[in-house]
N, C-alpha and C positions, 0 to 999 in steps of 0.2 A: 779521943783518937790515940794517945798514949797508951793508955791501958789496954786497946785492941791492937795494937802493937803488938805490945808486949807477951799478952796472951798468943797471938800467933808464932811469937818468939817461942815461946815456953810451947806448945805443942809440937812445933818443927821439933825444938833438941827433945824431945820428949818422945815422937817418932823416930829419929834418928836414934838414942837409946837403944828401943825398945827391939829394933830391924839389929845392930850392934851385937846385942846380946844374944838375939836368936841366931846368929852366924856363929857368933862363939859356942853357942851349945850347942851346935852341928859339928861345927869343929872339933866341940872335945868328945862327944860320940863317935867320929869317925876316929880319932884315933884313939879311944878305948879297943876298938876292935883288933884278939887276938890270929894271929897269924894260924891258920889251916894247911894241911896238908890234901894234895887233891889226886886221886888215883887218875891216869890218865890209858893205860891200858890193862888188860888180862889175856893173857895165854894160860891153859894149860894142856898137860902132855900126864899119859901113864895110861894106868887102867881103873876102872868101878874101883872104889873105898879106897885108893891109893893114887890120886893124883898129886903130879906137880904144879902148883901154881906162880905161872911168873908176873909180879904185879910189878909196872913201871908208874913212880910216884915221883910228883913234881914239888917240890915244898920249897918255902925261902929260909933256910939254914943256912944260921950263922954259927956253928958251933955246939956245944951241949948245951947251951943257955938256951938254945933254940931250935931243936932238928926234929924231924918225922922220926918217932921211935919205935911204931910198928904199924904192919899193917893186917887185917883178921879179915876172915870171909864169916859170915853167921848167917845161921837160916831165916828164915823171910820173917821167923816168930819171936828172933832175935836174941837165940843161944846163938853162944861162941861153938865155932868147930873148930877153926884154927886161929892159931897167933903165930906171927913172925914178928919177933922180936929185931930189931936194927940198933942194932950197940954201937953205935958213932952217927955223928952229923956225916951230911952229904954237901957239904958248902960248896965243892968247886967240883960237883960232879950232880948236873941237873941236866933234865929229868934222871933218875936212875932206876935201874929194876935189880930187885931181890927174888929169889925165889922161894919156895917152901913148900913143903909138905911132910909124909903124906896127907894129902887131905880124902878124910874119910868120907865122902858123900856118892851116891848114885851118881849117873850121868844125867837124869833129869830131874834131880833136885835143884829146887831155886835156892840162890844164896845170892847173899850181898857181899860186898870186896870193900872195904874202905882202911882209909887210913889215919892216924892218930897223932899229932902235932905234941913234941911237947915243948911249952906250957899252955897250946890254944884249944889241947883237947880236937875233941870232933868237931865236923860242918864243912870239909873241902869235897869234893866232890866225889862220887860213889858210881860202884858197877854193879848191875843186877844182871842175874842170866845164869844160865845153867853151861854142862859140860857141854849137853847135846845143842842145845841153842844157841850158846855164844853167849858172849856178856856182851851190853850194853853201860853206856855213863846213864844214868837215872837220879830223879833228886830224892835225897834220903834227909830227914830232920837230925839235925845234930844232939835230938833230946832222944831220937830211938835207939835204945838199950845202953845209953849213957852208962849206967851202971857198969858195963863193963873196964870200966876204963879204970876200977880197982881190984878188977879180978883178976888171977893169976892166969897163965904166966904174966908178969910184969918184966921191965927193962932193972936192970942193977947195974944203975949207971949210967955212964956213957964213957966211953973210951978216950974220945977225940969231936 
């Protein structure tokens, strides 16, 4: 009777453990996860090969350690056509909108609008849509056209 005790003993803490440990490693997953910047509108204004685009971007910026440092539109195949570059965090000014151009595309060229977190990189959320259709938020993977996030233009810097 001891022994089957005991054994019940040793499998309870042995369950408890096991449920423990898996909390912790969810735990420390969820906060490996770096911070994204998430596009929440597009406007633009102008004419064919020479638009303005006004993209309003929501990020949690705390400073240069941590702010949205630009946001690009690329075509659906996933060149860059524009960068806006954002030389300072936006800590006490969310959501905000920056503008840019010109952007050289048709009016019914598809492109994507998203934005670039620095240090979390891409994966917040994306606008697909043209001049003539309107943009839309669309889920975009944060691994399409990663590459670009060492291509020029780049940020030098951050101001503030």
């Amino acid at each position: 009777m001891r022994q089957q005790f005991l054994l019940i003993i040793l499998i309870v803490s042995m369950g408890y453990t096991l449920s423990s440990l898996k909390i912790n490693v969810n735990k420390a997953e969820a906060s490996d996860t770096l911070p994204v910047a998430n596009v929440v509108l597009v406007k633009v204004s102008g004419l064919a090969n020479s638009y303005s685009f006004s993209v309003e971007i929501e990020s949690p910026d705390k400073g240069c350690s941590q702010y949205a440092d630009w946001w690009e539109a690329l075509s659906e195949d996933g060149k860059l056509i524009y960068r806006r570059i954002l030389a300072h965090s936006h800590a006490d000014e969310q959501p905000f909108i920056r503008s840019g151009g010109p952007v050289k595309i048709d009016p019914d060229a598809i492109v994507w609008v998203r934005a670039h977190m620095h240090p979390g990189g891409y994966g917040g959320a994306a606008f697909k849509g043209s001049v003539k259709s309107g943009f839309k938020k669309a889920p975009l993977s944060p691994q399409f056209a990663a590459d670009l996030a060492k291509t020029p233009p780049l940020p030098d810097g951050c101001d503030f």
